[in-house]
C-alpha positions in Angstrom: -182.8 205.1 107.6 -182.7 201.5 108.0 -182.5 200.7 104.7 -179.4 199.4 103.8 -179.1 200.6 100.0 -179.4 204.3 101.6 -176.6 203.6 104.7 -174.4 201.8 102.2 -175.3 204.8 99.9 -174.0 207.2 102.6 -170.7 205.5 103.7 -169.7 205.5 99.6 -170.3 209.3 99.8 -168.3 210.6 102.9 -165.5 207.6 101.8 -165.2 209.5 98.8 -165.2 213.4 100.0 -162.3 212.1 102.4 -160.5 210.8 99.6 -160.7 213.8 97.6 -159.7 216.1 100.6 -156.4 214.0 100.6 -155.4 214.3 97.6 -155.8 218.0 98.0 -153.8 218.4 100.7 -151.0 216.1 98.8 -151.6 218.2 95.6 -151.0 221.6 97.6 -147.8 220.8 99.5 -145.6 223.8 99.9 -142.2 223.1 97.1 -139.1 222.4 98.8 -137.4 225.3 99.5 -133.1 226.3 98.8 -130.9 229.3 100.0 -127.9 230.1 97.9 -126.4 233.0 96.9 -126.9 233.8 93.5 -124.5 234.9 90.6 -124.8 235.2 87.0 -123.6 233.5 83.7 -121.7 236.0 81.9 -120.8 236.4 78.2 -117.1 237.8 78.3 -114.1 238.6 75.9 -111.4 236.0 77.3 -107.2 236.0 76.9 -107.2 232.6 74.5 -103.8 231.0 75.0 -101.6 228.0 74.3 -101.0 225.7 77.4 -97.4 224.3 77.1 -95.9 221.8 79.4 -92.3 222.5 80.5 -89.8 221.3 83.0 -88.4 223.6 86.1 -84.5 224.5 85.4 -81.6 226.7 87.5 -80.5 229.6 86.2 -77.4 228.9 87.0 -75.5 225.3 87.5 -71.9 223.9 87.2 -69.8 220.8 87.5 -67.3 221.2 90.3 -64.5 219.3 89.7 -60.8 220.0 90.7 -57.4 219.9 88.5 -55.7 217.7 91.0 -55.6 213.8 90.9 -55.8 212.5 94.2 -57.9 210.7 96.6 -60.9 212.3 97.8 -60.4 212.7 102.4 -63.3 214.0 102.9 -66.6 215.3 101.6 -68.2 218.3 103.3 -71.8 218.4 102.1 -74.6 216.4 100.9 -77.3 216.4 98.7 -79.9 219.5 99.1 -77.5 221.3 100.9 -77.8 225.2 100.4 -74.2 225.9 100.4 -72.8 229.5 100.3 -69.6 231.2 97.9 -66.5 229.8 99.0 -67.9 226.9 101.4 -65.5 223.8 101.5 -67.6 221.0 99.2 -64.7 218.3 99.0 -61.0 218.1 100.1 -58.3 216.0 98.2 -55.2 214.3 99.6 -52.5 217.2 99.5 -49.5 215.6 99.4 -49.6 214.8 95.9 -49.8 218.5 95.0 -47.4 219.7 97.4 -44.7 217.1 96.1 -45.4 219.0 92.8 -44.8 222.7 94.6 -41.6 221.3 95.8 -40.3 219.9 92.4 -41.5 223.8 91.4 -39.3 225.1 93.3 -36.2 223.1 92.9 -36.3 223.7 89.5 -36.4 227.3 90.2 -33.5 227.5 92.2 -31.5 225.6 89.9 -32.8 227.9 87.3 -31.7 231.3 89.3 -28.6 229.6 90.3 -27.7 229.2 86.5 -28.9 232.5 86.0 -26.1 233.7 88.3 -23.4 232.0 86.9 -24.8 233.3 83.1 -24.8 236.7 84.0 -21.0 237.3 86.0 -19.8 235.1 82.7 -21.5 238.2 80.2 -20.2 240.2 82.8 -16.7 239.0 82.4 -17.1 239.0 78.5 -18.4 242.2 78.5 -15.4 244.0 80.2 -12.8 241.3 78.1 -14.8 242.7 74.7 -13.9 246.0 76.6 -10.3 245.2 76.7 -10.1 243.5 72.9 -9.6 240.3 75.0 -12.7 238.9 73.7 -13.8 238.7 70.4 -17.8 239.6 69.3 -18.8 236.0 69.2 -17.2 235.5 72.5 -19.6 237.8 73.9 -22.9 237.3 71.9 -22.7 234.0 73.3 -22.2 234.7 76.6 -24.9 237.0 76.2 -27.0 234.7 75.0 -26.8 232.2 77.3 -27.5 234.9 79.9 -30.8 235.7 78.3 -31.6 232.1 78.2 -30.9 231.4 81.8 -33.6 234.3 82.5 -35.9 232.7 80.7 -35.1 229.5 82.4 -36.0 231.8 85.7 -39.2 232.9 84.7 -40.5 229.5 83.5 -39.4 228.3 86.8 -41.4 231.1 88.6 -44.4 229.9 86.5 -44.0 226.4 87.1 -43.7 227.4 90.6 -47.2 230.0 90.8 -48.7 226.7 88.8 -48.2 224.2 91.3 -49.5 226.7 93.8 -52.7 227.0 92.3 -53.2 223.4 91.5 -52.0 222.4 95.2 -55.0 224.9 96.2 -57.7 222.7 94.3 -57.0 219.9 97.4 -60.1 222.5 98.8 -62.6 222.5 96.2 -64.9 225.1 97.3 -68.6 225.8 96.1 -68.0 229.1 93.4 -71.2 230.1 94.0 -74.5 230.7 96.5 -77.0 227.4 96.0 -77.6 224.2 96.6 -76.2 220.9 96.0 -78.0 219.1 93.3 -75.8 216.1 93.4 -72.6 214.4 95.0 -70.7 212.1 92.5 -68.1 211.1 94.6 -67.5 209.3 98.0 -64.7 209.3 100.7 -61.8 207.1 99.1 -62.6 207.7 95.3 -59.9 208.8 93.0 -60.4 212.9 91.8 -59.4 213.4 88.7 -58.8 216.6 86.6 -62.1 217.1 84.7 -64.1 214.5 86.6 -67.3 216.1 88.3 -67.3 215.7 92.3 -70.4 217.8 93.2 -73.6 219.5 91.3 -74.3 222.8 92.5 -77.4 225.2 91.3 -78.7 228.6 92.2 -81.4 227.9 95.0 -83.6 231.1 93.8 -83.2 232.0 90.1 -84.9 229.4 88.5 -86.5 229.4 84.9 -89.3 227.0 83.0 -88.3 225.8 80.0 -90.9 225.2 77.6 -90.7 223.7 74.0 -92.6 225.4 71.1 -93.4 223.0 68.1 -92.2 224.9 64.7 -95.4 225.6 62.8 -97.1 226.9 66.5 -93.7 229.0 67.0 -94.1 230.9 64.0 -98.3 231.6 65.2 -97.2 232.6 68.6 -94.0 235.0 67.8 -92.8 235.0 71.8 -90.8 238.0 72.2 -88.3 238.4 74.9 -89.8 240.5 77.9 -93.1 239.0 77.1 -95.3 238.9 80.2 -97.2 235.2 80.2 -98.8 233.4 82.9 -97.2 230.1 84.5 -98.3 227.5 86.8 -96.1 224.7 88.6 -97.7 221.6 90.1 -95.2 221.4 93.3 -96.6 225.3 93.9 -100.4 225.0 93.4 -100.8 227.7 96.3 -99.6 230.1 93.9 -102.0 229.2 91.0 -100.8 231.4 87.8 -98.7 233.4 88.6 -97.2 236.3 85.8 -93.8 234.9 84.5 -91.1 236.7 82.1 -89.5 235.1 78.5 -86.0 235.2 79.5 -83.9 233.3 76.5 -85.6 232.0 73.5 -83.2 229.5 71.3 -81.8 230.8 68.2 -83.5 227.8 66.0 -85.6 224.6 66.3 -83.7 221.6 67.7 -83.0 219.0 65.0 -84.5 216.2 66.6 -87.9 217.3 68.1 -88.4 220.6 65.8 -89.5 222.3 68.6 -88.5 225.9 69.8 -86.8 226.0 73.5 -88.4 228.8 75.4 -87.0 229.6 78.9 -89.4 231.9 81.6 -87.8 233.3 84.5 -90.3 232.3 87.7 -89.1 235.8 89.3 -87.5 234.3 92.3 -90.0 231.4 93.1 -88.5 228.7 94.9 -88.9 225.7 93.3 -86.6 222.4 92.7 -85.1 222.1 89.7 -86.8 219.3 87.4 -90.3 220.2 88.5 -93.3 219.9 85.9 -95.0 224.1 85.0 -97.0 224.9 82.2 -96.8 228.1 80.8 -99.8 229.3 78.4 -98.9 232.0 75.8 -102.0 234.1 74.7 -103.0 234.3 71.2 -106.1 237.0 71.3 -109.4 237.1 72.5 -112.5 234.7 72.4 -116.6 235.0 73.6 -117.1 232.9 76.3 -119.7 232.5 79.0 -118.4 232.5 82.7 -119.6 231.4 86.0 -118.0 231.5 89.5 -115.9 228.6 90.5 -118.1 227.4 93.4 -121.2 227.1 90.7 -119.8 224.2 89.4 -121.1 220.8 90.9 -120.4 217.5 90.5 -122.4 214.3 91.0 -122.0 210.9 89.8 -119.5 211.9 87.4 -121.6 214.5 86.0 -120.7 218.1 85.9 -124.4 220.6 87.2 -124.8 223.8 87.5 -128.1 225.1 88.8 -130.1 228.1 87.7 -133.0 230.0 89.0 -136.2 230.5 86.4 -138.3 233.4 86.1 -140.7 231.9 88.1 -137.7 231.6 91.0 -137.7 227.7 91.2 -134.2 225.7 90.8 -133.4 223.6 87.8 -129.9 221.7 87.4 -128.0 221.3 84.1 -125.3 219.6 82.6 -122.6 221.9 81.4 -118.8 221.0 79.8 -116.3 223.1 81.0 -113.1 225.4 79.6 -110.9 226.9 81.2 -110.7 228.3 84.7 -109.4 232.3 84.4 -106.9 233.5 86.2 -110.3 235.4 88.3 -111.3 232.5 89.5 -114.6 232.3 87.1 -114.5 229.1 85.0 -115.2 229.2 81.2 -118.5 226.9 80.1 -118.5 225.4 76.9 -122.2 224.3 76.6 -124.9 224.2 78.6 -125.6 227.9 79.6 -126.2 230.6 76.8 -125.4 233.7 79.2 -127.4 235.4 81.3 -129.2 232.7 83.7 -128.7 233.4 87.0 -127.0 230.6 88.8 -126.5 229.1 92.6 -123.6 229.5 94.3 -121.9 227.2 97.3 -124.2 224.4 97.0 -122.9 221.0 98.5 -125.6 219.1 96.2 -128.2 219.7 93.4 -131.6 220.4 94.9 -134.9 218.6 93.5 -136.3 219.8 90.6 -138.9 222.9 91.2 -137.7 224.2 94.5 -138.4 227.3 95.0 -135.0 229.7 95.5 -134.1 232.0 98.0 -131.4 234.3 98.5 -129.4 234.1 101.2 -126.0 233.2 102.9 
């Protein structure tokens, strides 16, 4: 035993069986282990339809303005206001209308006063023709100038209801329930007849207007009543959301050659001059599916990850479509259908851990 070829013999020998136990050990280390709930890729018939952007509109809008040309006193309301039917929006220095009633009305008392005088003069005429103190010319005229002096009357009366009206426009009041989109005049500006003072649009009945290219309008064939699914980027709580064709325009417009398309939102309430889409189907297509929370995304790269048949985790690289109004999200390539896929993962886990079920 003291011979040092057999100790040096014996040292090689244990070094070596405690090197191969280690490498044992390192070879049989248990796989990483990852709980997800599990889902499948599904092959599935899905609407296919034509996104097209559009811009939010009111249903209903006008131009107030008023017929009276006068300085603006005062303005009652201002911008985003939800104003109601009837609701003061602007009020005009009066006195220029009211001088007008009164120049109305002198001109109808003159008129009746005329009319007076016209009618005891056929009324003298007519008992003188009576008499044979008058001759028939005598008389047609004096009745014709009684006709004319009650026409002179009712002009009068009309000038008169006229200046009324217009002397009613120093209130201009909101003609219907909405809001106020804009306010083109200030305190001090000069209203004229025809000139807009204040915007007004329905608050509620709003539509998307969408424009259809010619050659895709005649694939598509939109009918009015269509049901189609809409989307608006100030409302992303709602997602899509069903939508109805409303008005569809007779022809293409000249410039763009482009179909206008109008969807009522069905009471959403949106500002006017908000960006929607609005996607009009055009049949069915295969697809494979996969839950929206399958879908991960790393260093710009978009994973899903499947479980094998042996139950161990594998990421790929997928392109995606579409997400369906479900909720599932359309993959272009990278999954065939069928492979069961993890669900609610916050990252991809290594390569070859072994799956497990679970919340």
């Amino acid at each position: 035993m003291n011979d040092p070829r057999k100790i040096s013999f014996l040292i090689a020998l244990l070094l070596s069986g405690c090197g191969t136990a280690r490498e044992k050990t390192t070879n049989e280390a248990p796989a990483p282990v990852v709980r997800a709930r599990l889902a499948r890729a599904e092959k599935a018939a899905v609407a296919s339809a034509v996104e097209l952007p559009g811009t939010v509109e009111a249903d209903r809008a006008t131009e107030v303005s008023s017929r009276v040309m006068a300085l603006v006193t005062a303005v009652r309301v201002n911008v985003g206001d939800f104003v109601r039917r009837g609701q003061t929006l602007v009020e005009i220095d009066p006195q220029t209308a009211a001088g007008q009633v009164g120049q109305a009305r002198g001109g109808l008392a003159q008129a009746q006063a005329s009319l007076a005088l016209a009618q005891r003069n056929y009324e003298r005429f007519k008992a003188l023709a009576e008499a044979r103190a008058a001759s028939e010319l005598e008389l047609d005229t004096a009745r014709m100038q009684y006709e004319q002096a009650r026409g002179a009357v009712e002009q009068a009366r009309g000038a008169v209801s006229s200046a009324s009206s217009v002397a009613a426009e120093s209130r201009v009041a909101a003609p219907f329930d909405g809001r106020v989109a804009a306010k083109r005049v200030e305190v001090g500006d000069l209203a004229a007849p025809g000139r807009p003072l204040v915007r007004i649009e329905s608050a509620k009945a709003h539509r998307l207007a969408v424009a259809i290219p010619e050659s895709a309008f005649a694939t598509l064939r939109p009918k009015l009543g269509d049901k189609i699914s809409v989307a608006l980027d100030s409302r992303p709580e709602l997602g899509r959301f069903p939508g109805t064709i409303a008005e569809i325009a007779p022809g293409a417009d000249p410039m763009s050659h482009a179909v206008t398309v109008k969807v009522s939102l069905g009471g959403v309430e949106v500002s006017a001059g908000a960006y929607g889409r609005a996607w009009i189907g055009t049949g069915e297509r295969a697809a494979v599916t996969i839950p929206g929370d399958a879908v991960l995304r790393q260093g710009g790269t978009t994973l899903v990850v499947t479980r094998d048949e042996k139950g161990t985790a594998a990421s790929r690289v997928v392109t995606l479509g579409e997400t369906l109004p479900d909720g599932r999200v359309e993959v272009l390539s990278g999954l065939a259908g069928g492979e069961t896929v993890l669900t609610g993962l916050a990252a991809a886990p290594p390569l070859g851990a072994r799956v497990e079920e679970g919340p």
